[in-house]
C-alpha positions as CSV (number, residue, x, y, z in Angstrom):
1,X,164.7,-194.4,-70.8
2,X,167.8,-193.4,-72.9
3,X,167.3,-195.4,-75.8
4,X,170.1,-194.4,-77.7
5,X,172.6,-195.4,-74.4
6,X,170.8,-198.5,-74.6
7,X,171.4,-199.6,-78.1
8,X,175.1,-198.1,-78.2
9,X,176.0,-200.8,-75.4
10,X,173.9,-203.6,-76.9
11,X,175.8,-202.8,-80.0
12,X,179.3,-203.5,-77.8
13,X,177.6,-206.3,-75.9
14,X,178.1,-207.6,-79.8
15,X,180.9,-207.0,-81.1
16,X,183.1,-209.9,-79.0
17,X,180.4,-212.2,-80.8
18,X,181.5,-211.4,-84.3
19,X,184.3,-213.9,-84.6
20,X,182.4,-216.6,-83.4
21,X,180.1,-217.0,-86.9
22,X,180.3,-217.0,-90.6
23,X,179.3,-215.2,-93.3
24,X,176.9,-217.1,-96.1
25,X,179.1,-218.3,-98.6
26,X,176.9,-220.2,-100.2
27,X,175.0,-217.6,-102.6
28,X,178.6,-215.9,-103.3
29,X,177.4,-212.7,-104.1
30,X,176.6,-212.2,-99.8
31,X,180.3,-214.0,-99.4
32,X,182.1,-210.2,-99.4
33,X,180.2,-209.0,-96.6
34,X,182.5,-207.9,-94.2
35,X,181.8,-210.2,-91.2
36,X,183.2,-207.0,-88.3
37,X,180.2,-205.1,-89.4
38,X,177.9,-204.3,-86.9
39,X,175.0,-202.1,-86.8
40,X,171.0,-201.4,-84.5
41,X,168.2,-199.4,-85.1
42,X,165.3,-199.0,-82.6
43,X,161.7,-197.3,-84.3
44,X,159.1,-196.5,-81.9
45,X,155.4,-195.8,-82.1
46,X,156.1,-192.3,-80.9
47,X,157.9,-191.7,-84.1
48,X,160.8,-192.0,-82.7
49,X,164.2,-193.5,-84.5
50,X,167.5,-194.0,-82.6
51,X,170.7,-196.1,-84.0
52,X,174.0,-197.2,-83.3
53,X,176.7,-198.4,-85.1
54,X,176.4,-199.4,-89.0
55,X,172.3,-198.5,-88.7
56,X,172.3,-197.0,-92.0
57,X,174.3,-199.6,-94.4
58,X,172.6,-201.2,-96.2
59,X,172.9,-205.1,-96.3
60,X,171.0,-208.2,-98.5
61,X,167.7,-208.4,-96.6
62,X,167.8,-212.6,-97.3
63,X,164.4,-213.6,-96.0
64,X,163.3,-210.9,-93.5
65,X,161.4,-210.2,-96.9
66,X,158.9,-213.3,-96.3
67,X,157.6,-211.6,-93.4
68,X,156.3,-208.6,-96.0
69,X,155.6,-211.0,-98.6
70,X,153.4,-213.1,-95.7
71,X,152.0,-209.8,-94.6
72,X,150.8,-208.4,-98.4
73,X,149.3,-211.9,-98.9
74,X,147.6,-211.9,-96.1
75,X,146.0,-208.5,-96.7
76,X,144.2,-210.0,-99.7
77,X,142.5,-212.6,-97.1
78,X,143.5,-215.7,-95.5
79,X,143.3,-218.4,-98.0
80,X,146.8,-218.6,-98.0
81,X,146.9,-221.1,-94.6
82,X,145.6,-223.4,-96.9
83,X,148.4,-223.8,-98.7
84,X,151.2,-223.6,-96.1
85,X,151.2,-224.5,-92.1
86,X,151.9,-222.1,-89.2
87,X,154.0,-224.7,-87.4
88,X,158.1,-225.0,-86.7
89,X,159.6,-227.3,-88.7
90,X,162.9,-228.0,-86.7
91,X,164.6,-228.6,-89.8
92,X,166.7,-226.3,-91.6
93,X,165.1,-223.6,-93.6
94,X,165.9,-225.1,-97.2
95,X,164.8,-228.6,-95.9
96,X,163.1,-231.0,-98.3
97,X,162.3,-233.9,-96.2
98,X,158.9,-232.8,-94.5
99,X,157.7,-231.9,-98.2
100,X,156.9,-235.3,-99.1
101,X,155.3,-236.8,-96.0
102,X,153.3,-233.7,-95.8
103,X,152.2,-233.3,-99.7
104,X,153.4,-230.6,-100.4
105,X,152.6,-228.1,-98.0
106,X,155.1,-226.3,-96.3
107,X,155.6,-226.3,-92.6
108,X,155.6,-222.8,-92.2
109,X,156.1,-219.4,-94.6
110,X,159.4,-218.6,-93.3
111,X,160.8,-221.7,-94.9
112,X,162.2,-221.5,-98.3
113,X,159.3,-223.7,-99.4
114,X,156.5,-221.5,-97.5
115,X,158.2,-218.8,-98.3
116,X,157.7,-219.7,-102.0
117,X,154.1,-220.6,-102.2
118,X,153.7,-217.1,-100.2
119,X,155.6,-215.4,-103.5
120,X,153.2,-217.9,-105.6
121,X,150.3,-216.6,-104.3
122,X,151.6,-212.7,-104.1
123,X,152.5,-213.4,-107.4
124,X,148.7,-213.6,-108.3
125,X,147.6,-211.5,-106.2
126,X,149.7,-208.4,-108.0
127,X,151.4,-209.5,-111.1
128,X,154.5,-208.9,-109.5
129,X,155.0,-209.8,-105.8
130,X,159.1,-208.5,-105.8
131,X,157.7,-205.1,-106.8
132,X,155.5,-205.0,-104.4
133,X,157.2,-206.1,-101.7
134,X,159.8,-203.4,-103.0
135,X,157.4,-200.8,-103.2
136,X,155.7,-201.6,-99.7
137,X,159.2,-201.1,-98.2
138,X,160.4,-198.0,-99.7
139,X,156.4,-196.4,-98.5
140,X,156.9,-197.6,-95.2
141,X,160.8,-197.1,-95.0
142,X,160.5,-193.2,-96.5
143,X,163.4,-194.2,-98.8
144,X,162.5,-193.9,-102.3
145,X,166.0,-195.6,-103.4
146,X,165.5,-199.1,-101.9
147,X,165.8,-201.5,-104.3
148,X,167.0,-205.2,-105.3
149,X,170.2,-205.5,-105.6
150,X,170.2,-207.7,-109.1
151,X,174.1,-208.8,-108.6
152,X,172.7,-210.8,-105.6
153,X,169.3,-211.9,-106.9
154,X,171.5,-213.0,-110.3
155,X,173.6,-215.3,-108.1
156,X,171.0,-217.0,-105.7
157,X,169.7,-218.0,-109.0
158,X,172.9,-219.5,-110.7
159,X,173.2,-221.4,-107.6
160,X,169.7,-221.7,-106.5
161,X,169.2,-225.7,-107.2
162,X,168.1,-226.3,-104.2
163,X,165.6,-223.5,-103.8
164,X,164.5,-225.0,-107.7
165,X,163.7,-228.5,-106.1
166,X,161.3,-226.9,-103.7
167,X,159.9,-225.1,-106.1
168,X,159.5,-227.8,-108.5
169,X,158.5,-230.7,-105.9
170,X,155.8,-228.4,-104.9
171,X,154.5,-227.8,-107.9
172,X,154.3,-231.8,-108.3
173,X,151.6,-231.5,-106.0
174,X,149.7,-228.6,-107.2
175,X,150.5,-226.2,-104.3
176,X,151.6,-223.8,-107.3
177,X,149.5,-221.2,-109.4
178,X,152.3,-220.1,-111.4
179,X,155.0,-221.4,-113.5
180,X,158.3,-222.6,-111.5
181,X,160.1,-219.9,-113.3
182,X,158.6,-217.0,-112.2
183,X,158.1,-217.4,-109.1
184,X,161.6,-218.2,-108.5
185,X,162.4,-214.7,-110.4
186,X,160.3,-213.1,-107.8
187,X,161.0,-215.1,-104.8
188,X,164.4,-213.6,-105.8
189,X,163.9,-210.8,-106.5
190,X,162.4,-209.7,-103.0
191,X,165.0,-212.0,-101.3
192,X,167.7,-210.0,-102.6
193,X,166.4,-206.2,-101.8
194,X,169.3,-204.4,-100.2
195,X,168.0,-202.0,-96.9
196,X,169.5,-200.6,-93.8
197,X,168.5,-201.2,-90.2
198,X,166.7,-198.4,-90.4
199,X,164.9,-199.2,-93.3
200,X,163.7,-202.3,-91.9
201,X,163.2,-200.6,-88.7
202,X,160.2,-198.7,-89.6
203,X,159.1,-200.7,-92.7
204,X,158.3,-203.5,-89.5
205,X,156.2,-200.7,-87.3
206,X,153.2,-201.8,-88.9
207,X,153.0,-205.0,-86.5
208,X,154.0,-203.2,-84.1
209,X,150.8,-200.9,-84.3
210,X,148.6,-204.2,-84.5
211,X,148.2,-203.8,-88.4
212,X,148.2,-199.7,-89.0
213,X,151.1,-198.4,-91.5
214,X,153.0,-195.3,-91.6
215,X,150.3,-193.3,-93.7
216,X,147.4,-194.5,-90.7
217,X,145.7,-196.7,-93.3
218,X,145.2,-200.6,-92.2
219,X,146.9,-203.4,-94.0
220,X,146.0,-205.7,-91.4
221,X,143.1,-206.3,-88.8
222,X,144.2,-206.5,-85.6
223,X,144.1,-210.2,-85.0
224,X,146.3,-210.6,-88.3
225,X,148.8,-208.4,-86.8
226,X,148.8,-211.0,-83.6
227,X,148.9,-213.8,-85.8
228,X,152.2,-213.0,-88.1
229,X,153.6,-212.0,-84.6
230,X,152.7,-215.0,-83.3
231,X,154.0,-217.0,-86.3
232,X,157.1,-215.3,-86.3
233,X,158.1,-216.4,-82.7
234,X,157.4,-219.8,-83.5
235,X,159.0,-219.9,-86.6
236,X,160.4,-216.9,-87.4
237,X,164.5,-217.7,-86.7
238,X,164.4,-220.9,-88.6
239,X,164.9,-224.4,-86.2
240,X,166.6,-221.7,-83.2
241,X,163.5,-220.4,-82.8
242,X,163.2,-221.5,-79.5
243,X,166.5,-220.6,-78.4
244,X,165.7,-216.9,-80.2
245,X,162.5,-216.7,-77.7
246,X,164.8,-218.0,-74.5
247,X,166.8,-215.6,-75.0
248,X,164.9,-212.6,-76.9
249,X,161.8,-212.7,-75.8
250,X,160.6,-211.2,-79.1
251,X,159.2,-211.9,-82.4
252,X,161.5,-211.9,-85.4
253,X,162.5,-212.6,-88.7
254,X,166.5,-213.2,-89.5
255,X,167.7,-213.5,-92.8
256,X,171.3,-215.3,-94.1
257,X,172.3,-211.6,-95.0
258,X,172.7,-210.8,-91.0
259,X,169.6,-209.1,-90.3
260,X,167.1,-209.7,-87.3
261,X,164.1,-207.5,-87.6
262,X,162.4,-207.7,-84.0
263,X,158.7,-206.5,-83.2
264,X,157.7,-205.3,-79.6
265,X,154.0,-204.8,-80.1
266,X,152.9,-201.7,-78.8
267,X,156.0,-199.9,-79.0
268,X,158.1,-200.4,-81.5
269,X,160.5,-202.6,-83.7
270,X,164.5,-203.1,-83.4
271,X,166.7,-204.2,-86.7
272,X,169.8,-205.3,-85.8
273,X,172.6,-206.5,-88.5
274,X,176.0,-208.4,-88.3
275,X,176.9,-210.7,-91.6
276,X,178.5,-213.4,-89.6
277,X,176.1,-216.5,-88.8
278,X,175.5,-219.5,-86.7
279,X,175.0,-223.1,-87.5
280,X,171.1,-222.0,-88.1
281,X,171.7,-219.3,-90.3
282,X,171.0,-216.6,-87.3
283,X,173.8,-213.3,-87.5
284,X,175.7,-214.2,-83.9
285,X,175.8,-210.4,-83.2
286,X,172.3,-209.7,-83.9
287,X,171.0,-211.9,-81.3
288,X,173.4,-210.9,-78.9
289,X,172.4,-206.7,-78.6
290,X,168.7,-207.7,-79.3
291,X,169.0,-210.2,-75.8
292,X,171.5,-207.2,-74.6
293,X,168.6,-204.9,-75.1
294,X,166.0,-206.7,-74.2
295,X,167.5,-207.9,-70.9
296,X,168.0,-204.4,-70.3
297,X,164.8,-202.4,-71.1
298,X,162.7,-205.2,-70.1
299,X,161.0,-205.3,-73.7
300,X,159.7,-208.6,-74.0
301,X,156.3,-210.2,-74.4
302,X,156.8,-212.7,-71.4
């Protein structure tokens, strides 16, 4: 199959979605993105890396980082599901409502609030969970300069209230090892780590070899592998998930920078990236080439 024909007309399939969404204005730092930028990158098991488009600008990651933060945490042992759910919460992803009726525990880890006590418990774990989600990414990636952009992480925090509710209202009910502070500093930190689609592309392979990372060493068994995959079809594109699987057919992770980082296990991953969003927070143009692609190639796990 000729990848790289594939992704170049997934990435036009795109581009007439662009002016349909938004870019996040609401941490103002991501609010200059330029909302015409488009870009795809497909990694493969084989070793093989194809792109198209803006594939190698790099753009605010947002929360595709909770998938690594979920995935280091995990590699420490489970206890974490303890703490936070593994179901969708149909709400949207800096919701405050199910906190309260469900003590504290967070529906999910791709939610700000599971996303948090994921950081929390990284945060323990390492003494520094945005450093080593940092670190993980630039080992995995091959690019030594990846790193936190700290004009972006410096303005989710001057307008991070709602983010500090979470974090507070969970601490109310001791689902919280550290103080509120840091682990905002670090949920931010990782949050606003600036990478390219292909970056992301082959930082992701690692679930898409059931666990294994670049170097051949295991972060994850086999059935944890399955489980973030599973985990991140169900939850993974905030309350569109099911719309993302309709159409998709994948597992992913989006973030409010425009990213989609999508795993097909067995073969590879795809990162696609356009700033402008949808109501859910999704980038418009990055679920239109992945469903272009997929529709196309077949690469789905239905």
């Amino acid at each position: 199959m000729d990848f790289q024909h594939e992704l170049e007309l997934a990435v036009e399939a795109a581009r007439p979605m662009l002016a349909t969404g938004r870019v996040a204005d609401y941490i103002p730092a991501l609010g200059a993105a330029d909302p015409g930028a488009f870009g795809l990158a497909l990694a493969t098991v084989d070793g093989e890396l194809y792109g198209a488009g803006d594939w190698q600008t790099p753009f605010s990651i947002q929360s595709i980082s909770k998938l690594f933060a979920l995935a280091l945490t995990l590699a420490s042992g489970d206890a974490i599901w303890h703490r936070v759910g593994r179901e969708p919460s149909g709400t949207p992803f800096n919701s405050l409502v199910q906190l309260e009726s469900e003590h504290g525990i967070p529906r999910n880890p791709f939610i700000n609030a599971g996303a948090i006590v994921v950081t929390d418990r990284l945060l323990s774990l390492t003494g520094n969970a945005g450093a080593a989600i940092r670190e993980f990414l630039r080992a995995e990636s091959g690019n030594p300069h990846l790193d936190t952009d700290r004009l972006v992480a410096a303005s989710e925090a001057e307008h991070g209230h709602r983010n500090a509710a979470l974090t507070h209202f969970i601490a109310s009910y001791g689902n919280l090892e550290n103080p509120v502070e840091a682990v905002l500093r670090h949920y931010y930190e990782h949050c606003a780590i600036s990478a390219s689609c292909r970056d992301l592309a082959l930082a992701g392979l690692f679930l898409a070899r059931h666990g294994v990372r670049a170097d051949g060493s295991r972060l994850l068994s086999p059935s944890d592998a399955k489980r973030v995959n599973a985990v991140l079809l169900t939850c993974g594109t905030y309350d569109a998930a099911g719309d993302f699987a309709y159409r998709v057919g994948l597992p992913g992770k989006s973030g409010v920078g425009g990213g989609i980082l999508a795993v097909v296990p067995g073969r590879g991953t795809l990162c696609a990236w356009g700033p402008a969003l949808d109501r859910a927070g999704n980038s418009v143009g990055s679920v239109a080439a992945l469903e272009a692609f997929t529709t196309a190639t077949g690469w789905s796990v239905f």
